[in-house]
mmCIF file of the C-alpha atoms, coordinates in Angstrom:
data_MODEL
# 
_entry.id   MODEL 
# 
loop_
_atom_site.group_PDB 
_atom_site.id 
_atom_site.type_symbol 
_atom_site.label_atom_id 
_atom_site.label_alt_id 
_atom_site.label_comp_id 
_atom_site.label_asym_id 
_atom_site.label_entity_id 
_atom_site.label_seq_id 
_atom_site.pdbx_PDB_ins_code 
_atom_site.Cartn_x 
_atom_site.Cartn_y 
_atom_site.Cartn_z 
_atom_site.occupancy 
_atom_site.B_iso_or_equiv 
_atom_site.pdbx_formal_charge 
_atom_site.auth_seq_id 
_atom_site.auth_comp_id 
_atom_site.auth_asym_id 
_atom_site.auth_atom_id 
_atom_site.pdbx_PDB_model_num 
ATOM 1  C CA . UNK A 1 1  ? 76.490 149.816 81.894 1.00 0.00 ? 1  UNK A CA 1 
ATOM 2  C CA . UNK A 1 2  ? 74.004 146.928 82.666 1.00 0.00 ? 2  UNK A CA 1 
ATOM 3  C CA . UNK A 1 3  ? 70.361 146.692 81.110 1.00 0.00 ? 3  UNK A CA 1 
ATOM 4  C CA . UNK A 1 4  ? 68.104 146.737 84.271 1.00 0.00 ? 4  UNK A CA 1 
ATOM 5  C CA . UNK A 1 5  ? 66.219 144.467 82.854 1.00 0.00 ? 5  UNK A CA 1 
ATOM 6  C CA . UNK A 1 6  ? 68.166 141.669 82.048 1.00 0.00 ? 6  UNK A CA 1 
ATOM 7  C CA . UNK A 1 7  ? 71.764 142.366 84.132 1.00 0.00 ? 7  UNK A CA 1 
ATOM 8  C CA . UNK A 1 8  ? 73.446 141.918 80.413 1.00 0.00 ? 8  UNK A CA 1 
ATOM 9  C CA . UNK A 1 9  ? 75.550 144.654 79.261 1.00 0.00 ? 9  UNK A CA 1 
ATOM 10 C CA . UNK A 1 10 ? 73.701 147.406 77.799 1.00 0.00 ? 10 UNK A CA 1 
ATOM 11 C CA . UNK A 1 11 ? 72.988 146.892 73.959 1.00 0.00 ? 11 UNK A CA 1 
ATOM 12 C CA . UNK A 1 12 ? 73.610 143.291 74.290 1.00 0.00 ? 12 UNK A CA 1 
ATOM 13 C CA . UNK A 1 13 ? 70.754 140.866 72.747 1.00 0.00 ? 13 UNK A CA 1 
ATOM 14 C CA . UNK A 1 14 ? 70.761 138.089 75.180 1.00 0.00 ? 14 UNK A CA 1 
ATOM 15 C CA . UNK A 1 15 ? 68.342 136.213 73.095 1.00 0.00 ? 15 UNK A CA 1 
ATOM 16 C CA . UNK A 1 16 ? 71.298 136.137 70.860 1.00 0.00 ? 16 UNK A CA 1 
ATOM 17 C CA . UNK A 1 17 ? 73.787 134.600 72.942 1.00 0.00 ? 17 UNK A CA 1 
ATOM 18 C CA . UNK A 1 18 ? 71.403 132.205 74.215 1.00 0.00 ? 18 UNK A CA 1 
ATOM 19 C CA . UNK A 1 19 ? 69.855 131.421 70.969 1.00 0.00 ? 19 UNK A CA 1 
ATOM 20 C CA . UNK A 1 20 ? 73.605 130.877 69.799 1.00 0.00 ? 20 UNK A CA 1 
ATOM 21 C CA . UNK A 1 21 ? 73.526 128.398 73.355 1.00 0.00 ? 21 UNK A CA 1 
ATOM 22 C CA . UNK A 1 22 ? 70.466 126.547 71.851 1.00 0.00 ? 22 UNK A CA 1 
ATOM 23 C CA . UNK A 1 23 ? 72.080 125.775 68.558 1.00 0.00 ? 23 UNK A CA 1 
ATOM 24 C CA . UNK A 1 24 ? 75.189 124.639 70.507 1.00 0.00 ? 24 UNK A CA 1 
ATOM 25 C CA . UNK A 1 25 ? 73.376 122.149 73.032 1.00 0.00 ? 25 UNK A CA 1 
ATOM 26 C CA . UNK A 1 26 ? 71.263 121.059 69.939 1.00 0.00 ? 26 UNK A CA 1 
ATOM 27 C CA . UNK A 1 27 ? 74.364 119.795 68.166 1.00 0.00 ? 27 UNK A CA 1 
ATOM 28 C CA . UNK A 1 28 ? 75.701 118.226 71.258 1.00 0.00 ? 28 UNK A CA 1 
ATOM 29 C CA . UNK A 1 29 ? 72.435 116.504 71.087 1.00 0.00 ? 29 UNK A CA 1 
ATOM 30 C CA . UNK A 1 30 ? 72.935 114.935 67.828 1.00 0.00 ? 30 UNK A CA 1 
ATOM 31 C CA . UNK A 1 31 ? 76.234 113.955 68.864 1.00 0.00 ? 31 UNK A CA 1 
ATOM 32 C CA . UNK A 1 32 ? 75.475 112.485 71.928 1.00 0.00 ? 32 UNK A CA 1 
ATOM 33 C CA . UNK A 1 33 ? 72.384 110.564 69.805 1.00 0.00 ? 33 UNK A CA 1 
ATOM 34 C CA . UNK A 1 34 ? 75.393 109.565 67.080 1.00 0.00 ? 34 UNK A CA 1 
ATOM 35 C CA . UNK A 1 35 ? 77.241 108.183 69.748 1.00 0.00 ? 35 UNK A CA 1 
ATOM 36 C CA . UNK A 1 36 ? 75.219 106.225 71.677 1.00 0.00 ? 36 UNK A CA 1 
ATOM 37 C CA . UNK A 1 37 ? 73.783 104.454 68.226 1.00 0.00 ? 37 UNK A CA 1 
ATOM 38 C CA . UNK A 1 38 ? 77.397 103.401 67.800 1.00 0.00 ? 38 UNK A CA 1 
ATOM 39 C CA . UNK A 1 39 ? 77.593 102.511 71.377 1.00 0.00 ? 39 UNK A CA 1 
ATOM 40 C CA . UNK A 1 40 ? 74.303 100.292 70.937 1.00 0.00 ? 40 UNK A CA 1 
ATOM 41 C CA . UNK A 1 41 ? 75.623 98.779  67.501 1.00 0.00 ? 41 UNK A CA 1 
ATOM 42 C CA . UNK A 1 42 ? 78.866 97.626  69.467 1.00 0.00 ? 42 UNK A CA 1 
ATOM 43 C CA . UNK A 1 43 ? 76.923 95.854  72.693 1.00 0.00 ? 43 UNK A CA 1 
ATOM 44 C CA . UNK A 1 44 ? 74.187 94.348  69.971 1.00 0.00 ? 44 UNK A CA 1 
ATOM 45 C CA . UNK A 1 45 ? 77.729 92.554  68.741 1.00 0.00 ? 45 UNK A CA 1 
ATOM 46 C CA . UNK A 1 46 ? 78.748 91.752  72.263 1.00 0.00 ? 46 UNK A CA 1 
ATOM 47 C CA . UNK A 1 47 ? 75.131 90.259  73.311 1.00 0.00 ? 47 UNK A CA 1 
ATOM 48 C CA . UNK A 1 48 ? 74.823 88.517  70.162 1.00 0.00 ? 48 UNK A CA 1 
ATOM 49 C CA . UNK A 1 49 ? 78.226 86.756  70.492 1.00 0.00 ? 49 UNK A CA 1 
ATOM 50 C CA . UNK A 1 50 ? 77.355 85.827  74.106 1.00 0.00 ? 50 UNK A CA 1 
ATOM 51 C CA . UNK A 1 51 ? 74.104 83.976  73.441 1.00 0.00 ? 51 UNK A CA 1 
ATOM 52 C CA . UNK A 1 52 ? 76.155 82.388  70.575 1.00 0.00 ? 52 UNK A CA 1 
ATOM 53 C CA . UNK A 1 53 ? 78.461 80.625  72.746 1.00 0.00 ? 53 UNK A CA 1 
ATOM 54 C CA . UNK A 1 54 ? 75.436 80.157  75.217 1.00 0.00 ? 54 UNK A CA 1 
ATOM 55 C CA . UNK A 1 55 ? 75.853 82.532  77.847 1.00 0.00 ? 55 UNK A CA 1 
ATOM 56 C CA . UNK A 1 56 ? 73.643 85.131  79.134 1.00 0.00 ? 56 UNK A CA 1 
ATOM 57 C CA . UNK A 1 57 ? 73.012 88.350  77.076 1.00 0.00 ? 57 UNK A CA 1 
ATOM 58 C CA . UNK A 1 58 ? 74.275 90.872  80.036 1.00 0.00 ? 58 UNK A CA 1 
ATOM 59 C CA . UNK A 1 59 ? 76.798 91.177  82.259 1.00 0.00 ? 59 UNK A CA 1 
ATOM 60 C CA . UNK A 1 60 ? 75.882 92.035  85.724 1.00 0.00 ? 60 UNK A CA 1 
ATOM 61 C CA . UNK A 1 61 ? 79.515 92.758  86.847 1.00 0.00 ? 61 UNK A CA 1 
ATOM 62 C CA . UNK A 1 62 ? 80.145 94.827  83.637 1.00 0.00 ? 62 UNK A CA 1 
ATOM 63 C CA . UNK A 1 63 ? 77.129 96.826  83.725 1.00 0.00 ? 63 UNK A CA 1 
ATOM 64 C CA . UNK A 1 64 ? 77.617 98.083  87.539 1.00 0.00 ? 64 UNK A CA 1 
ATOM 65 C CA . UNK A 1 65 ? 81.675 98.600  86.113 1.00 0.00 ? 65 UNK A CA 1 
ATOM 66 C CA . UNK A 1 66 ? 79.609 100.773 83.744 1.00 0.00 ? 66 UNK A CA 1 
ATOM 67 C CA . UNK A 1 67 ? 77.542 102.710 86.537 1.00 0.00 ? 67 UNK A CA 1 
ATOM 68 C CA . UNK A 1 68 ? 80.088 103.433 88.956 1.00 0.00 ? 68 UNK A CA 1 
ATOM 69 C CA . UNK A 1 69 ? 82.216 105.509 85.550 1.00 0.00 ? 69 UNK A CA 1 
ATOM 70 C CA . UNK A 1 70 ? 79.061 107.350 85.305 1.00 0.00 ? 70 UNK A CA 1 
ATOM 71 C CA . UNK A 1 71 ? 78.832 107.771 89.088 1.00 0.00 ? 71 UNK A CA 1 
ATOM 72 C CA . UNK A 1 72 ? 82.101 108.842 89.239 1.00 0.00 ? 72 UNK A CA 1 
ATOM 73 C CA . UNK A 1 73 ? 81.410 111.863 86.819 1.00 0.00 ? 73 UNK A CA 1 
ATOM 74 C CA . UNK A 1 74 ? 78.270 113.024 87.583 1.00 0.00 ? 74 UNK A CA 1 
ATOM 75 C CA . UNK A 1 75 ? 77.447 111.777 90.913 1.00 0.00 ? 75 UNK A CA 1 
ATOM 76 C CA . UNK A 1 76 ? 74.191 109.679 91.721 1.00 0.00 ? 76 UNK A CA 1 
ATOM 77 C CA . UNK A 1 77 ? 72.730 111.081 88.909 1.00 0.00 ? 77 UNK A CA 1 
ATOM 78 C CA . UNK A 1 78 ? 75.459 109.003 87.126 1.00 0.00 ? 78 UNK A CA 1 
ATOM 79 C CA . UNK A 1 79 ? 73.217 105.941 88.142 1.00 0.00 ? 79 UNK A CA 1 
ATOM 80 C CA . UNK A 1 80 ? 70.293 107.253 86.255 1.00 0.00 ? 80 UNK A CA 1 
ATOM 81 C CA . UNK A 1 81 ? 72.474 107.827 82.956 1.00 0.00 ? 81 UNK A CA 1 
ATOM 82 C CA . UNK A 1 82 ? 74.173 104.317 83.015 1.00 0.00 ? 82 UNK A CA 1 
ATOM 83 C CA . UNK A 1 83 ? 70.981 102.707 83.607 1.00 0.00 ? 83 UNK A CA 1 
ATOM 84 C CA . UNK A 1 84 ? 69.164 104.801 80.623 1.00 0.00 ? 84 UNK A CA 1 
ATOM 85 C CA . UNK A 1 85 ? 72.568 104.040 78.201 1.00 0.00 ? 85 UNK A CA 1 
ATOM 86 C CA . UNK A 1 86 ? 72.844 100.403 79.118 1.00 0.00 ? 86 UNK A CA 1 
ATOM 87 C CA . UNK A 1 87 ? 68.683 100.367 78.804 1.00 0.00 ? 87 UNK A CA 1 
ATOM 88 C CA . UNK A 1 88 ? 69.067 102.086 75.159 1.00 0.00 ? 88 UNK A CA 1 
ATOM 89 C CA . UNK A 1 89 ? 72.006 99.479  73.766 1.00 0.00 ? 89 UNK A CA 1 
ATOM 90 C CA . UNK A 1 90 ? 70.356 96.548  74.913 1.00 0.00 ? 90 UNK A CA 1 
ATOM 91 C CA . UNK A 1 91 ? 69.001 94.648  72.005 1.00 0.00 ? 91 UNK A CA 1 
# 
Protein backbone atom coordinates (compact mmCIF):
# COMPACT_ATOMS: atom_id res chain seq x y z
CA UNK A 1 0.00 0.00 0.00
CA UNK A 2 1.28 3.53 -1.02
CA UNK A 3 1.19 6.68 1.40
CA UNK A 4 -1.05 9.17 -0.58
CA UNK A 5 0.97 11.57 0.34
CA UNK A 6 4.23 10.83 -0.71
CA UNK A 7 3.67 7.61 -3.38
CA UNK A 8 6.35 5.72 -0.90
CA UNK A 9 5.27 2.54 0.51
CA UNK A 10 3.18 2.88 3.45
CA UNK A 11 5.28 3.16 6.78
CA UNK A 12 8.26 4.11 4.86
CA UNK A 13 10.19 7.43 6.14
CA UNK A 14 11.28 8.91 2.94
CA UNK A 15 13.15 11.55 4.76
CA UNK A 16 15.16 8.57 5.70
CA UNK A 17 16.12 7.26 2.50
CA UNK A 18 16.79 10.57 1.22
CA UNK A 19 18.57 11.80 4.19
CA UNK A 20 20.67 8.46 3.78
CA UNK A 21 20.95 10.07 -0.24
CA UNK A 22 22.33 13.35 1.29
CA UNK A 23 25.04 11.72 3.30
CA UNK A 24 25.92 9.67 0.17
CA UNK A 25 26.21 12.69 -2.41
CA UNK A 26 28.01 14.57 0.49
CA UNK A 27 30.81 12.02 0.52
CA UNK A 28 30.98 11.91 -3.19
CA UNK A 29 31.54 15.53 -2.68
CA UNK A 30 34.57 15.23 -0.67
CA UNK A 31 35.82 12.80 -3.00
CA UNK A 32 35.31 14.54 -5.98
CA UNK A 33 37.04 17.79 -3.93
CA UNK A 34 40.06 15.07 -2.95
CA UNK A 35 40.43 14.36 -6.39
CA UNK A 36 40.51 17.27 -8.18
CA UNK A 37 43.24 18.76 -5.46
CA UNK A 38 45.36 15.87 -6.67
CA UNK A 39 44.40 16.58 -10.16
CA UNK A 40 45.49 20.38 -9.61
CA UNK A 41 48.80 19.29 -7.68
CA UNK A 42 49.72 17.13 -10.87
CA UNK A 43 49.04 20.08 -13.73
CA UNK A 44 50.83 22.75 -11.11
CA UNK A 45 53.92 20.10 -11.90
CA UNK A 46 53.16 20.03 -15.58
CA UNK A 47 52.83 24.05 -15.91
CA UNK A 48 55.71 24.56 -13.80
CA UNK A 49 57.98 22.26 -15.88
CA UNK A 50 56.73 23.96 -19.07
CA UNK A 51 57.64 27.54 -18.20
CA UNK A 52 60.94 25.90 -17.02
CA UNK A 53 62.00 24.86 -20.33
CA UNK A 54 60.30 28.15 -21.67
CA UNK A 55 57.18 27.20 -23.12
CA UNK A 56 53.77 28.34 -22.48
CA UNK A 57 51.95 27.30 -19.23
CA UNK A 58 48.79 25.58 -21.17
CA UNK A 59 48.18 23.51 -23.77
CA UNK A 60 45.51 24.50 -26.11
CA UNK A 61 45.41 21.10 -27.95
CA UNK A 62 45.46 19.22 -24.57
CA UNK A 63 42.91 21.14 -22.89
CA UNK A 64 40.15 20.76 -25.82
CA UNK A 65 41.59 16.68 -25.69
CA UNK A 66 40.36 17.31 -22.13
CA UNK A 67 36.81 18.81 -23.09
CA UNK A 68 35.76 16.58 -25.70
CA UNK A 69 36.33 13.31 -22.63
CA UNK A 70 34.03 15.38 -20.67
CA UNK A 71 31.76 15.98 -23.68
CA UNK A 72 31.75 12.62 -24.43
CA UNK A 73 30.25 11.66 -20.93
CA UNK A 74 28.01 14.13 -20.11
CA UNK A 75 27.17 15.88 -23.21
CA UNK A 76 27.57 19.78 -23.70
CA UNK A 77 27.37 20.12 -20.25
CA UNK A 78 30.74 18.23 -20.42
CA UNK A 79 32.11 21.64 -21.80
CA UNK A 80 31.11 23.47 -18.71
CA UNK A 81 32.88 20.78 -16.35
CA UNK A 82 36.23 20.67 -18.34
CA UNK A 83 36.35 24.29 -18.47
CA UNK A 84 35.56 24.64 -14.49
CA UNK A 85 38.35 21.51 -13.80
CA UNK A 86 40.98 22.87 -16.13
CA UNK A 87 39.96 26.60 -14.54
CA UNK A 88 40.44 25.01 -10.84
CA UNK A 89 44.12 23.21 -11.63
CA UNK A 90 45.49 26.05 -13.25
CA UNK A 91 48.09 27.61 -11.08
Amino acid sequence: MLDSGTGAPAGLDIRLSTGQARTDIDNLDLGIISLLRMRREVSQRIQQARVQANGPKTDSDREADIARVYRSCFGDSGDEVAAAVLRVCRS
